[in-house]
C-alpha positions as CSV (number, residue, x, y, z in Angstrom):
1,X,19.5,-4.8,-11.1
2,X,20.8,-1.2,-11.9
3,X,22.9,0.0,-9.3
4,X,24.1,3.0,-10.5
5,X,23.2,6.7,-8.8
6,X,21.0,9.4,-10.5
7,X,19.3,12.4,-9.1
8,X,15.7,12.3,-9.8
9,X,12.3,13.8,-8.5
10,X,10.3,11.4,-6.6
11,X,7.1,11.3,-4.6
12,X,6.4,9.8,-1.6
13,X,3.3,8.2,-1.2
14,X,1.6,6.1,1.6
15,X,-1.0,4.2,1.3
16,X,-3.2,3.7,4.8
17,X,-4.3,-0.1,4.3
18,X,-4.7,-3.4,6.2
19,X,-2.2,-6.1,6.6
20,X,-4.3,-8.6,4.3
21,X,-4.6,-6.0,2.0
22,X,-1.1,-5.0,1.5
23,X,-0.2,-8.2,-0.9
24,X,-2.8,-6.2,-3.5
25,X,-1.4,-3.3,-2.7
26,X,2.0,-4.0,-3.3
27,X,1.2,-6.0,-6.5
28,X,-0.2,-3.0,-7.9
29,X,2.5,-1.0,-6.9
30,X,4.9,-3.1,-9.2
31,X,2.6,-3.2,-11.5
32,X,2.3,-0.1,-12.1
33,X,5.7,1.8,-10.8
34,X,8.2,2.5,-13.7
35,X,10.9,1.4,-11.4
36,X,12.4,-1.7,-11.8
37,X,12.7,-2.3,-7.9
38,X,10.8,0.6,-6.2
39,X,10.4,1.4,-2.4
40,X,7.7,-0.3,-1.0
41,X,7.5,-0.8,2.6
42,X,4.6,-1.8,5.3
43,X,4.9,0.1,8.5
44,X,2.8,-1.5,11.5
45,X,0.1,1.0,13.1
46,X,1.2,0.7,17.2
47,X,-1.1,2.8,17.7
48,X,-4.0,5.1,16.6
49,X,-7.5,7.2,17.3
50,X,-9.8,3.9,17.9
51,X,-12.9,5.4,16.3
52,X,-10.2,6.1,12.7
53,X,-8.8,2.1,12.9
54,X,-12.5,1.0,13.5
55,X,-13.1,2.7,10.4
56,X,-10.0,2.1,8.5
57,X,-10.7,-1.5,9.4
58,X,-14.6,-1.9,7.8
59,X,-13.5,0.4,4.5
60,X,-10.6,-2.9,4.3
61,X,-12.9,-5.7,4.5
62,X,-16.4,-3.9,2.5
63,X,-13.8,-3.4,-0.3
64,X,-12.2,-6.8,0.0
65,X,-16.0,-8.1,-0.2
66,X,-17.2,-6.5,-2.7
67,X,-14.5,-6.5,-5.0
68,X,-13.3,-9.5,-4.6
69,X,-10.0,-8.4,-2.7
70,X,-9.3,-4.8,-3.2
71,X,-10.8,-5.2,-7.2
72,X,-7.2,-3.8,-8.2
């Protein structure tokens, strides 16, 4: 692994997903990300606007189903 500094431009991007859907997500992360060992991190939703998880929650699973996962 590189450990040496540089100053580059970067993008910070977050991705509002599930907890079973974040081993897809990550994997396409790495998949895709030029860096050799980019920052990925899951952060737990404590808390939220019911009606937004609710929805959050089906958009998840009717993916999962009809892609078989997320289809990434």
């Amino acid at each position: 692994m590189n450990t040496e500094a540089c100053m580059v431009v970067t993008t910070l991007a977050l991705i509002k997903s599930t907890v079973g859907c974040y081993p897809d997500v990550e994997a396409l992360i790495r998949r895709k990300h030029p860096y050799e060992c980019p920052e990925i991190i899951c952060l737990p939703i404590t808390a939220g606007l019911p009606g937004y998880l609710a929805w959050l929650q089906h958009e998840c699973q009717q993916a999962s189903q009809e892609n078989g996962r997320l289809g990434f």
